[in-house]
C-alpha positions as CSV (number, residue, x, y, z in Angstrom):
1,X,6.5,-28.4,-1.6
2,X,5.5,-24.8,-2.7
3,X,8.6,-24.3,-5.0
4,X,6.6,-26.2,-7.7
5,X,7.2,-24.5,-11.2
6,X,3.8,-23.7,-13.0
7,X,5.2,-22.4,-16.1
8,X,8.3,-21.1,-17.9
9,X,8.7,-17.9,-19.8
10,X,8.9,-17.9,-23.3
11,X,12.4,-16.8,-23.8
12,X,13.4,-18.0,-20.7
13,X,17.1,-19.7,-20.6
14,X,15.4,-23.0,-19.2
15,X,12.6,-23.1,-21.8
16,X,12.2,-26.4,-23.3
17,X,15.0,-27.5,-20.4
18,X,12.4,-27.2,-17.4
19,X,8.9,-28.1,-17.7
20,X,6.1,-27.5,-15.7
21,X,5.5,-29.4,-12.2
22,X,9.1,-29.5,-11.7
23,X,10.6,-28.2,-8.5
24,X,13.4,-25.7,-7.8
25,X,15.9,-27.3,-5.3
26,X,18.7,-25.3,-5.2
27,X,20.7,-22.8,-7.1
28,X,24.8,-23.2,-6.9
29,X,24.6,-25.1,-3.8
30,X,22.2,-23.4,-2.0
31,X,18.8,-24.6,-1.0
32,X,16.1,-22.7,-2.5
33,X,13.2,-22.4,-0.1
34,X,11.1,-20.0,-1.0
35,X,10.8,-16.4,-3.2
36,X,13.7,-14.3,-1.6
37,X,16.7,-17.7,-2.1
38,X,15.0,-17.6,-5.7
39,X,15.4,-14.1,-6.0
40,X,19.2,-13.4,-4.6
41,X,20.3,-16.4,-5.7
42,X,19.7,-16.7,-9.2
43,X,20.9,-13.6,-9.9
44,X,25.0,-14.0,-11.0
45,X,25.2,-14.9,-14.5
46,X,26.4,-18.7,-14.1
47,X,24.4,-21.0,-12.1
48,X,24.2,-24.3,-11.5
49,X,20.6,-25.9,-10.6
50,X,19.3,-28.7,-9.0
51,X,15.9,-29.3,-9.9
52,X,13.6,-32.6,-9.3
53,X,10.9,-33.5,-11.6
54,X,7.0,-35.2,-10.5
55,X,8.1,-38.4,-10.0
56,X,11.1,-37.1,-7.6
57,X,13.9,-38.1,-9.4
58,X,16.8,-35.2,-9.8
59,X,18.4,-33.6,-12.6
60,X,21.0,-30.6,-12.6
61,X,21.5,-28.2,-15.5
62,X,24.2,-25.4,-16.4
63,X,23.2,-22.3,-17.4
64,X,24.8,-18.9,-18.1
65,X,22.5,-15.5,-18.8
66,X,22.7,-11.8,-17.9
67,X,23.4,-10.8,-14.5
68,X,20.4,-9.9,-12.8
69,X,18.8,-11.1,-15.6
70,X,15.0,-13.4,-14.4
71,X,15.1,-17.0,-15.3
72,X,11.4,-16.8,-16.0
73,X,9.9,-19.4,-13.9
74,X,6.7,-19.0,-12.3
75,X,5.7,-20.7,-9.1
76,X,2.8,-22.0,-7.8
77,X,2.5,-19.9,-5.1
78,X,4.5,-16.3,-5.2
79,X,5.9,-16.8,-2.3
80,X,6.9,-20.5,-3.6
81,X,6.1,-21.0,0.3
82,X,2.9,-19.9,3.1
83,X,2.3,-16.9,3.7
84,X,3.3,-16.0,7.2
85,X,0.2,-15.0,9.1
86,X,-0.1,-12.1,12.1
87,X,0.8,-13.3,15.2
88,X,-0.7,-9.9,17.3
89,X,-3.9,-9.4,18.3
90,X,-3.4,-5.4,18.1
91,X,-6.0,-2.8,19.5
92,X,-6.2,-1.0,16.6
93,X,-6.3,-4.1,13.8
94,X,-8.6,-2.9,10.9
95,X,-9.3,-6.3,9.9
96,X,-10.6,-7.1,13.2
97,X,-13.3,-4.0,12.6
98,X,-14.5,-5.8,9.4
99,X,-18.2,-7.5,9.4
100,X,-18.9,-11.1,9.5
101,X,-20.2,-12.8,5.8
102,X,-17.1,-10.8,3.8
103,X,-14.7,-13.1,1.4
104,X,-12.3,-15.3,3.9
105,X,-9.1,-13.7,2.2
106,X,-10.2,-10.4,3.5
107,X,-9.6,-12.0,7.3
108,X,-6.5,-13.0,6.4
109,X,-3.8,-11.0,8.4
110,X,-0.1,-11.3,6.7
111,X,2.9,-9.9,8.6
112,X,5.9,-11.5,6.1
113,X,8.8,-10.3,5.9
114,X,9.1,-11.0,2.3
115,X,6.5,-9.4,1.3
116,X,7.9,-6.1,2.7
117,X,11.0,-6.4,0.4
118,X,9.2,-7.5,-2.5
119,X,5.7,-5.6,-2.2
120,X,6.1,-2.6,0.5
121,X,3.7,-4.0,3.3
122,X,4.5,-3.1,6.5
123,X,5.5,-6.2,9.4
124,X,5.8,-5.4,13.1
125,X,9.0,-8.3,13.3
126,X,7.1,-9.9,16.2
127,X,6.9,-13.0,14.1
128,X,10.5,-13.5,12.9
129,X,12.3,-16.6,13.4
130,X,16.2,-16.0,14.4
131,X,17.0,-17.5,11.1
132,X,14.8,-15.3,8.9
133,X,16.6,-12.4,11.1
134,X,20.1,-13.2,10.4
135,X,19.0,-13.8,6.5
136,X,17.4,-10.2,5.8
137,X,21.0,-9.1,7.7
138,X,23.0,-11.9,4.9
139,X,21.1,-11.3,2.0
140,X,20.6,-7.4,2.8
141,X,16.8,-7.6,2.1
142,X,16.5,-3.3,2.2
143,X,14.4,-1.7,2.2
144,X,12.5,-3.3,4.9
145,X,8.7,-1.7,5.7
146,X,8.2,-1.7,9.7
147,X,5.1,-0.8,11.9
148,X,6.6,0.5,14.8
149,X,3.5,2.1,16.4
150,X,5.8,2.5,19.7
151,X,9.2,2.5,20.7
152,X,8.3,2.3,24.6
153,X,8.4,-1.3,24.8
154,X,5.4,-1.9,27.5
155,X,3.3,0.0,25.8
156,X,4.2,-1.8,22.4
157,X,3.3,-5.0,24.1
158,X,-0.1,-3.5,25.1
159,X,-0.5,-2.1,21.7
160,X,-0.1,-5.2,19.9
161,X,-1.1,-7.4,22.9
162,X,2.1,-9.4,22.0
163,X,4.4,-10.4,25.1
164,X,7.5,-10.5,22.6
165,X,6.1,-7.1,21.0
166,X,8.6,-5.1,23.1
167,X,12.0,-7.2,22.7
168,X,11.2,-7.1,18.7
169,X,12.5,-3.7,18.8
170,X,15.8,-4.7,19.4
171,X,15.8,-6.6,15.7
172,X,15.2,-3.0,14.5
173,X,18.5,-2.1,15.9
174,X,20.2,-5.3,14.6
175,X,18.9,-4.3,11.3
176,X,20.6,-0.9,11.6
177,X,24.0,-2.2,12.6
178,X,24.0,-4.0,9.6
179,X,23.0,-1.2,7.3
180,X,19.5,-2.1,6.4
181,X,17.0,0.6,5.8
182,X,13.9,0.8,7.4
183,X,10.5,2.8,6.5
184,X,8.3,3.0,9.3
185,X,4.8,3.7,10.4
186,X,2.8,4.7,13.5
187,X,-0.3,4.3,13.7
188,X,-1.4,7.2,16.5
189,X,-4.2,6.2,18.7
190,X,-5.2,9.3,20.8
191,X,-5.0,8.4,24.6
192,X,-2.1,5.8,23.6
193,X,1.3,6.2,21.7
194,X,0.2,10.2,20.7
195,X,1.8,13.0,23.3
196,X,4.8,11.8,25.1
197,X,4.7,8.5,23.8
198,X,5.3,9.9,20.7
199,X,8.1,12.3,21.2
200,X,10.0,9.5,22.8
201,X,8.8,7.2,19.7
202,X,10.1,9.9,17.3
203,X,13.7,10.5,19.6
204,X,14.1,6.8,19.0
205,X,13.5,6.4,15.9
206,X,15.6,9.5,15.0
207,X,18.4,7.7,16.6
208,X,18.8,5.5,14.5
209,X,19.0,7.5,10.9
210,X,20.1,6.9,8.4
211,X,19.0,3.0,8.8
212,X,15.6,4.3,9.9
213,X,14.9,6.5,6.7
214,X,11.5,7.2,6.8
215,X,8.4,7.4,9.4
216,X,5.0,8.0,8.8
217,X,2.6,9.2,11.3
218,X,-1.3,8.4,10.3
219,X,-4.4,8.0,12.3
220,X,-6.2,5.0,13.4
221,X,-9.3,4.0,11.3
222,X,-12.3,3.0,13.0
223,X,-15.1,1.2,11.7
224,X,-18.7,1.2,13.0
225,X,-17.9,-2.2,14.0
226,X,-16.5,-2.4,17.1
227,X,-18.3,-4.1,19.7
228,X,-16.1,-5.8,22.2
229,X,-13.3,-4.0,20.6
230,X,-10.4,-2.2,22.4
231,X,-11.8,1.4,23.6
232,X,-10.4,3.9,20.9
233,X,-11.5,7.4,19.9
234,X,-11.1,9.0,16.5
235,X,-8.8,12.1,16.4
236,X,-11.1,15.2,16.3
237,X,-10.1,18.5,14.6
238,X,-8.2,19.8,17.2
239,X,-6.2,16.7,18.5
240,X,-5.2,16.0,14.8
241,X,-4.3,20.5,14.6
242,X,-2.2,19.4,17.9
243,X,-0.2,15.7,16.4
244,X,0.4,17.7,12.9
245,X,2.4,20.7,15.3
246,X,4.2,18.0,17.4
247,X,5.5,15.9,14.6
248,X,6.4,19.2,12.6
249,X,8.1,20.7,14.6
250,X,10.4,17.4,15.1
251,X,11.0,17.1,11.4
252,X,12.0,20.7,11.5
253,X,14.6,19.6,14.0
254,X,15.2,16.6,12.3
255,X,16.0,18.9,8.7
256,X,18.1,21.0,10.7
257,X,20.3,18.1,12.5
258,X,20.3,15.4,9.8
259,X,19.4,17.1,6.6
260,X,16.0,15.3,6.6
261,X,12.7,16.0,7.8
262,X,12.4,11.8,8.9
263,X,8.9,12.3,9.9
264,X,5.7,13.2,8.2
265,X,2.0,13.4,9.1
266,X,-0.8,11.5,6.7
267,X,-2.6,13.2,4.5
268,X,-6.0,12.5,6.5
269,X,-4.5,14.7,9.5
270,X,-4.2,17.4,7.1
271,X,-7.7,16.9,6.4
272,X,-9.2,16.6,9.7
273,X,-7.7,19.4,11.0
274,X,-8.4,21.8,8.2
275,X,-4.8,22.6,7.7
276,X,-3.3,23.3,4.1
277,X,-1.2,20.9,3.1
278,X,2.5,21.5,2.8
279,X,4.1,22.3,0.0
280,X,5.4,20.3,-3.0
281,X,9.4,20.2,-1.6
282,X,8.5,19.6,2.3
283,X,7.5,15.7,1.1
284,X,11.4,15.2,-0.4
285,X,11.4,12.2,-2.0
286,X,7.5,11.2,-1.6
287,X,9.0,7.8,0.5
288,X,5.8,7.4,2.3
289,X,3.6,8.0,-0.8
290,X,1.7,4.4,-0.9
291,X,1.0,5.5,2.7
292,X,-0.6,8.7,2.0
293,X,2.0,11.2,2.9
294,X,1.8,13.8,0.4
295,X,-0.3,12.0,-2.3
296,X,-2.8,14.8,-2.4
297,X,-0.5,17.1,-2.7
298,X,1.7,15.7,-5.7
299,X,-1.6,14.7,-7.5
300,X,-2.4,18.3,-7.8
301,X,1.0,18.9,-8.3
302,X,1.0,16.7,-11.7
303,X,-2.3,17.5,-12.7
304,X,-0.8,21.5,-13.0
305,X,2.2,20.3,-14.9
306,X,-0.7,18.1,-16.9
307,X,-2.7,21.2,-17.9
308,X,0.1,23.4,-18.5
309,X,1.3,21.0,-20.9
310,X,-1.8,20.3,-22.5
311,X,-4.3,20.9,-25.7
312,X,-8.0,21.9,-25.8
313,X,-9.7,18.5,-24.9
314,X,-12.8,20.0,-26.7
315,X,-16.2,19.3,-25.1
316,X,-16.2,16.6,-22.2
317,X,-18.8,15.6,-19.3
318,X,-17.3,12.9,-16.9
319,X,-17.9,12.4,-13.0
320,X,-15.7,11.3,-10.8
321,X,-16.4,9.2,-7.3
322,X,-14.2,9.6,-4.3
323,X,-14.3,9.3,-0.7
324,X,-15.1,12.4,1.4
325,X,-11.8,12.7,2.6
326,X,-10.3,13.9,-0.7
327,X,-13.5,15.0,-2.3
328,X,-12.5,19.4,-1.8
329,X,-9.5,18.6,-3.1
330,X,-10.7,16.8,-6.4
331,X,-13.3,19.9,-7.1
332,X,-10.5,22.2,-6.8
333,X,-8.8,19.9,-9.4
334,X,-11.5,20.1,-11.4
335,X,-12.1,23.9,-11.2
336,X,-8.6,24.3,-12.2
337,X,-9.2,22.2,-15.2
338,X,-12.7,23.9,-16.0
339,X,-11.3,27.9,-15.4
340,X,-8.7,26.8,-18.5
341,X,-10.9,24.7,-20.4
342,X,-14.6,26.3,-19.9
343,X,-16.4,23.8,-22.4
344,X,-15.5,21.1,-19.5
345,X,-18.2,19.5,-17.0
346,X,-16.8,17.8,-14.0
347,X,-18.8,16.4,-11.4
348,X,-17.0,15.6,-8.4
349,X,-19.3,13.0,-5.7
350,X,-18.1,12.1,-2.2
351,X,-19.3,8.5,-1.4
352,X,-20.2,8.4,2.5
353,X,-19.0,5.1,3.5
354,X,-22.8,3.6,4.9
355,X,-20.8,0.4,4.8
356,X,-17.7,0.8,7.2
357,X,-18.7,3.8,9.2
358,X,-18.9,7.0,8.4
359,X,-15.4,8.0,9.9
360,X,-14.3,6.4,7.2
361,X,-13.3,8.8,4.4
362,X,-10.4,7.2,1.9
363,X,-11.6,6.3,-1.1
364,X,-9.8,2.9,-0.9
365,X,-12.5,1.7,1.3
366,X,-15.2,2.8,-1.0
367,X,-17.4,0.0,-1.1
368,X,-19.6,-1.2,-4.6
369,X,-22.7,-0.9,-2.8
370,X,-22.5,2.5,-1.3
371,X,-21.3,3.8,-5.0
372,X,-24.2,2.5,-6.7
373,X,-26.8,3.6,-3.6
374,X,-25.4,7.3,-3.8
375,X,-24.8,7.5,-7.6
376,X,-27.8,5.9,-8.3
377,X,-30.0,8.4,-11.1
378,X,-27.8,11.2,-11.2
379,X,-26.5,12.2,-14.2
380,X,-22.7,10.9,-14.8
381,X,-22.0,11.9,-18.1
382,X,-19.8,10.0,-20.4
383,X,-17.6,7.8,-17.8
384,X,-17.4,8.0,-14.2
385,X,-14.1,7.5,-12.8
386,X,-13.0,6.1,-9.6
387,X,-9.3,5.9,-8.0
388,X,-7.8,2.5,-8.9
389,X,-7.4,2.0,-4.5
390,X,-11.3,1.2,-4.4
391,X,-10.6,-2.3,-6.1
392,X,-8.9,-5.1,-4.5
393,X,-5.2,-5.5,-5.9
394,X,-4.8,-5.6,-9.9
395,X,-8.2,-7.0,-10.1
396,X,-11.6,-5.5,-11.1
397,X,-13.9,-6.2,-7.8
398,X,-14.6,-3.8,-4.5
399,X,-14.3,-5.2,-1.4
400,X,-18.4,-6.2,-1.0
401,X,-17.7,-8.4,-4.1
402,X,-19.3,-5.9,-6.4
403,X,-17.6,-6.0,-9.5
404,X,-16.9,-2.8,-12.4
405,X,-19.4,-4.7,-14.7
406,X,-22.2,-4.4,-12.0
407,X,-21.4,-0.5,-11.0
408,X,-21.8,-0.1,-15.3
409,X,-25.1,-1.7,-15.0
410,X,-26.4,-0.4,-12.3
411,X,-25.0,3.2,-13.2
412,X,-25.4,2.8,-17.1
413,X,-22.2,4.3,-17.6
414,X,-19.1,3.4,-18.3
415,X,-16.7,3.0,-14.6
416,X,-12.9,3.6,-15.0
417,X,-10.5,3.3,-12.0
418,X,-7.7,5.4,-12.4
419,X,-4.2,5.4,-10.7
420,X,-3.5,8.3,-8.6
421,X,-1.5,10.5,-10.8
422,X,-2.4,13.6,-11.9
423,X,-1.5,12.9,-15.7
424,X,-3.3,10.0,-15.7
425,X,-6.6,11.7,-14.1
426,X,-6.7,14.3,-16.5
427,X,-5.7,12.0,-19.6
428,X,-8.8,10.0,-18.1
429,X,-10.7,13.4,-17.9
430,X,-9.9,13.8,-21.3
431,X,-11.1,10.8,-22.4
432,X,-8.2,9.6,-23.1
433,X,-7.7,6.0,-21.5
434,X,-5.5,3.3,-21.1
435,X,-6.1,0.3,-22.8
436,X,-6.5,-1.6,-19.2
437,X,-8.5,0.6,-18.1
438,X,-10.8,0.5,-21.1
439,X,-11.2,-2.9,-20.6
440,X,-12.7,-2.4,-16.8
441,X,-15.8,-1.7,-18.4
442,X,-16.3,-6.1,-19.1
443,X,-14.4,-7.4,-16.5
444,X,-14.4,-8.5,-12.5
445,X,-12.0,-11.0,-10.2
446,X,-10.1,-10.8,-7.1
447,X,-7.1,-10.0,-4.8
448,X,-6.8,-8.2,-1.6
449,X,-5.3,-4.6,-0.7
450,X,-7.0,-1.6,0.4
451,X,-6.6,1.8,2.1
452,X,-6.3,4.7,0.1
453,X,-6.8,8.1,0.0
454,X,-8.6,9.4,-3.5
């Protein structure tokens, strides 16, 4: 019984008519069971509810309110049901490359549906029930976020080391027959799904525009813990130089045939091969952005528009913290903002990660520890200021469980994550700061999501 209210909005069109430890049982007719029902189906302007109250007796109410308008309750649990857990056991599983001792939520592996539609997190559809299919296709949940890796369906199987890994593919076409759009994401492995595998991935994928809208291609991350792990390698320089050619020169194709590039490398490629990253237009509408496809390259492009736009700052002396993936591109951020404004001092420090492996260079796997160890004694100035990605989700702890209010004791000096946008970063180089962000300097808790670029 997860669709158990918790509390109602002030304002709400059921204040004072519902009370907490109630539950939602259906709205006009239809049975609510968990966030996505709530969601589509309280959303006409005249409903009629069935709710029950503690002791399990019913009651029904009447209401009318704006359509689309929220009815303000909150649920125990967002999902007002369980989240649905992995069902593969794939090669490349970053969770599975994670020490023993961290916080158990961290070995929790989701693949939900809903939370595709609602949050943008990627599900391989191995795990769908033929009634959760044909209710994405009847309630048109779209976008829907989908981690392809491979379109060869023995190879997916290996992949994911799922036997129904392969036939999930078709769901993908159902999904396109019925006009839902996909995002997707393949995570290259060299020696697995790059090459041939993914031309034919791309061809197949291509196929099915405009449903499929969007694919990213990034590389896998690999910890230093690996033992009795699948055998993977990391993508050198010149295999990364190689993938960034092949999939370019399919979008071109792609632009050319469908008015869409479709596919686009990760940022990291970029990075480990040494190549510039495109320009401003070649990213379109940023789709991919929370998956690091272009991100470096519109942060610099709103940082320009920031100091075009802005005054004298006066004196400032701030640091900022990233991984080393992004760290050139953050000093040439900061030697922009230095040639206009000389009286500026900007450190920029690239945290080795001592605590995942050294291959890995986002920022959103910055670890607590390794920030303190490396920052320890050098001189920060005013604030240091870290990307928002190296804290678990709208909370104020890193993944070791370090919290902001230990990294400003052990630094003495005030730590300020900051989104990734380049008005905000140079508002925060400024000194000019949120309100929130202001009050990361007291704070820690907790919530999961990670993997980020700067």
């Amino acid at each position: 019984m997860e669709n158990v209210i918790r509390a109602i909005d002030p304002g709400s069109p059921l204040e004072r008519r519902v009370h907490p430890g109630d539950r939602l049982l259906s709205v006009n007719g239809k049975p609510i069971r968990d966030v996505l029902d709530y969601k589509f189906y309280a959303y006409d302007r005249d409903l009629r509810l069935v709710l029950a109250r503690p002791d399990g007796s019913e009651y029904r109410l009447h209401i009318r309110k704006a359509e689309g308008g929220d009815l303000g309750l909150d649920f125990e649990s967002y999902l007002m049901d369980r989240p649905r857990s992995c069902a593969n056991h794939c090669v490349f599983c970053f969770i599975d490359q994670l020490p023993k001792g961290m916080r158990p939520t961290m070995y929790f592996k989701d693949d939900d549906a809903r939370l595709s539609f609602l949050l943008g997190n990627y599900i391989t559809l191995t795990n769908l029930s033929e009634r959760e299919i044909q209710r994405v296709i009847d309630l048109h949940v779209s976008p829907v976020n989908v981690s392809v890796h491979a379109m060869n369906p023995e190879l997916r199987v290996k992949m994911l080391r799922n036997p129904s890994a392969g036939e999930s593919l078709g769901i993908m076409r159902r999904f396109a027959d019925a006009g839902i759009v996909m995002n997707c994401q393949i995570v290259c492995c060299p020696g697995l799904n790059d090459g041939e595998e993914l031309d034919r991935s791309m061809r197949e994928l291509a196929a099915l525009h405009p449903a499929v809208h969007s694919v990213s291609v990034v590389p896998v991350g690999l910890t230093r813990y690996r033992e009795g792990l699948y055998p993977l390698t990391a993508f050198t320089p010149e295999h990364a130089a190689e993938t960034l050619d092949q999939v370019t020169a399919f979008g071109d194709h792609c632009l050319e045939q469908y008015g869409t590039r479709i596919f686009w490398c990760g940022d990291e490629l970029y990075l480990k091969a040494g190549r510039e990253l495109p320009p401003d237009e070649f990213y379109e509408e940023y789709t991919q952005l929370e998956n690091g496809i272009g991100m470096l390259r519109l942060l610099e492009t709103e940082f320009r528009s920031a100091l075009r736009l802005s005054e004298d700052p006066g004196p400032q002396h701030c640091s900022i913290a990233t991984g080393a993936a992004a760290a050139l591109w953050l000093q040439m951020l900061a030697d922009l903002a230095v040639a206009r404004y000389p009286q500026l001092k900007i450190d920029v420090y690239p945290i080795q990660n001592d605590f995942f492996g050294h291959s890995i260079t986002v920022a959103g796997l910055v670890t607590g520890g390794d920030l303190i160890r490396q920052l320890h004694g050098k001189d920060l100035g005013d604030r240091l200021l870290i990307s928002q990605n190296m804290l678990r989700r709208e909370e104020r702890d890193f993944l070791d469980d370090v919290t902001l209010e230990d990294a400003r004791e052990a630094l003495q000096v005030p730590v300020f994550p900051t989104e990734t946008d380049g008005f905000a970063l140079w508002d925060a180089i400024c000194g000019v700061l949120p309100e929130a962000a202001t009050a990361a300097k007291d704070s820690g808790s907790s919530s999961d999501g990670f993997y980020r670029y700067n």
